[in-house]
Every structure is written in C-alpha cells, then in structure tokens.
N, C-alpha and C positions, 0 to 999 in steps of 0.2 A: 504494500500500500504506500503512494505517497502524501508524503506531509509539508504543509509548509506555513512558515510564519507569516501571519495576516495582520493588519491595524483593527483592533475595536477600540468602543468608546466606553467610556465609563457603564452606560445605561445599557450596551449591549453584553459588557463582559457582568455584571451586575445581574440581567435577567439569566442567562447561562448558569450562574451561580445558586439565584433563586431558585431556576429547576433543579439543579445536578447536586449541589454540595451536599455530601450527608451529615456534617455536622456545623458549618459556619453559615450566617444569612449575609447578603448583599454588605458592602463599603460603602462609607458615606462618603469618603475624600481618597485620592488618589495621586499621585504623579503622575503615571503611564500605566497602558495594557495594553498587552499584546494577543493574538489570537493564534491558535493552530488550527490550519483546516486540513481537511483528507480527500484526496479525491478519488471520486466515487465514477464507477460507470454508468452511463444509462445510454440509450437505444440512441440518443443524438448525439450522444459524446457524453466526454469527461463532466464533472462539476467537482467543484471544492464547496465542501461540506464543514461550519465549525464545529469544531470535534471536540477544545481547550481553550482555554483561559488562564493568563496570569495577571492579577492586577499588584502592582507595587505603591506602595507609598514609602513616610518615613517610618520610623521604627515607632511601635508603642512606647515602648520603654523609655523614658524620659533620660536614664541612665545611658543610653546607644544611639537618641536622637542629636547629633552634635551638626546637624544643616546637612551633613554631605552625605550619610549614612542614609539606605534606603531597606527597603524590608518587602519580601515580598509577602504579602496580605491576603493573598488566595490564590490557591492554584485548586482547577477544576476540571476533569475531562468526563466524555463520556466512557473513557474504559478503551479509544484504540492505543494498541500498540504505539510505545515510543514519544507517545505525547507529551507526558509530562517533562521527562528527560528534555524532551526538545522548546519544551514551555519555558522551563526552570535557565538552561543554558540561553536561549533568546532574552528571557529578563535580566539576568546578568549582564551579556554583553549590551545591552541598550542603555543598564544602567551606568555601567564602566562610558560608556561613548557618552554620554552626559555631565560625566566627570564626577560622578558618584559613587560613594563606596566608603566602606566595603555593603555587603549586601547579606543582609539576615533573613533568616524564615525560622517556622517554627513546626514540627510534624509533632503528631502521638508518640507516644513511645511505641503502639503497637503496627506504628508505619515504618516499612523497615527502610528509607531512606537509601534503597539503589540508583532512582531517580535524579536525586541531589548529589550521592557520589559522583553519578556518569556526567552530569553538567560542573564538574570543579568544587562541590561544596564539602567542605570537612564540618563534623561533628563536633561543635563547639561547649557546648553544658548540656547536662542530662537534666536538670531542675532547675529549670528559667522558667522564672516566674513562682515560683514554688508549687505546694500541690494542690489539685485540681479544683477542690474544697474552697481556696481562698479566692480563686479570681472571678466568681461573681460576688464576694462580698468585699469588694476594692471602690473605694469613695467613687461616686462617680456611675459606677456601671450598675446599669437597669435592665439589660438584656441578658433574659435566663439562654443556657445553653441548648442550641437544638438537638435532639439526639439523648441518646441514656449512653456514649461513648468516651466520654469525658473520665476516666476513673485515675488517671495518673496525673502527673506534671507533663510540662513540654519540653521537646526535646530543640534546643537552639542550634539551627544549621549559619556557617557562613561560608564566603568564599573568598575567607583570607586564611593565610597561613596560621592555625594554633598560638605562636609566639606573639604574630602580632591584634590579638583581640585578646578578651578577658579585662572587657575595662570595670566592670564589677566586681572582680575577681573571682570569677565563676571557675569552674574544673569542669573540663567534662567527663 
C-alpha cells in the first residue's frame, strides 16, 4: 500500500480524532498537523484516502514549555500499516524545519512504542506526569478521561539524545 504525507487543518485532523481516538477527544490549540493518506484502488483509478493524523503543539508541561519545544498532542490512525511511524517521523521533521525542538509525546505504558522508535524517538521517563489517579485532579482540568484505559502513568517519548533532556530530572 502507498502512503503519503498530506496538509490538514486543525478542524479536519480534530474531527479524524473525534471519530478514531480510543482514549483522547479533539485539541483546542495547535501549531501544525499533518495528515497521512493511502491510496486506494477503485474502477477509475487510484484515490488517497486519510488514513492518520498528527497534531503538534507546545508541551503541556509548563516545566518542557520553554517557546521552542513542541509536543506532539495526538496521533490517530485508522489501523493501516506504517502510519503512525510515518505520522510520528513527518511531525518531527516539520517540527525541526520550523526551528523547533526538541519534540515530546507521550504513549500508555501498555503502547509498546515501535512507532516512535522507527521515527528517531528515545524513551525519555516512564512516570511523567505521575500516576494516572492524579491528572484529572490537576487545578484547572475538567475533562474526565475517555475510555476505562487510563490505569498507569505516561510514558515520555523525545527525539533528543537521553543526555540532552531531563530538564525535570526525570529517569527513564
């Protein structure tokens, strides 16, 4: 199957989300997102089909928010092959081409993070953010979590070298 990276808009990678995410709903604020499509056969030809979503902004974490630092804040596909991987590495390089960086995400523990490997990311904390229990009771936040998937902490990915992140002094 081929893949390739597409421009969406906020409101398009946002409704993609709304359908597909099993456990996050829509962003309200963004930087950039990018799209994957697939293309598909039919009887008059090819079409590209979107398939994934990545939307970036800045980092939650007021502690990793320093202006240049960006985070990606959803990634979403319908399940084809190679998508995310090719989500994940498109947001990075777009972010880097913007002059941004380094570049955080954030998975379950029970997502094994192949994806984020194949696009450049190392494994930066195993318990960012603390556990799962406290981050709907954080000043501020009113939106219960979608899904009953929630049972651990999150797992901090970046795509800088180990040495140079940990500015919390996190371990991973």
């Amino acid at each position: 199957m081929s893949l390739r990276i597409a421009p969406v808009t906020l409101d398009q990678a946002n409704a993609f989300v709304a359908r597909l995410h099993r456990h996050n709903k829509p962003v309200t604020g963004y930087r950039f997102a990018v799209g994957c499509e697939a293309q598909t056969r039919l009887l008059d030809g090819p079409e590209w089909v979107l398939c994934g979503v990545a939307i970036v902004g800045r980092p939650v974490s007021p502690k990793l928010d320093d202006g240049r630092a960006a985070e990606i804040t959803r990634l979403c596909t319908d399940g084809t092959a190679n998508a995310c991987s090719m989500l994940y590495a498109a947001a990075r390089r777009a972010a880097r081409a913007m002059g941004l960086g380094p570049v955080y995400t954030y998975t379950l523990p029970t997502e094994g993070g192949a994806s984020l490997r194949a696009a450049g990311f190392h494994l930066d904390k195993t318990d960012a953010g603390g556990p799962a229990r406290l981050w709907q009771n954080r000043p501020g936040r009113t939106v219960a979590p979608v899904g009953d998937d929630l049972f651990g902490g999150k797992w901090r990915w970046t795509d800088q070298p180990l040495a140079a992140t940990q500015p919390d002094g996190g371990q991973p």
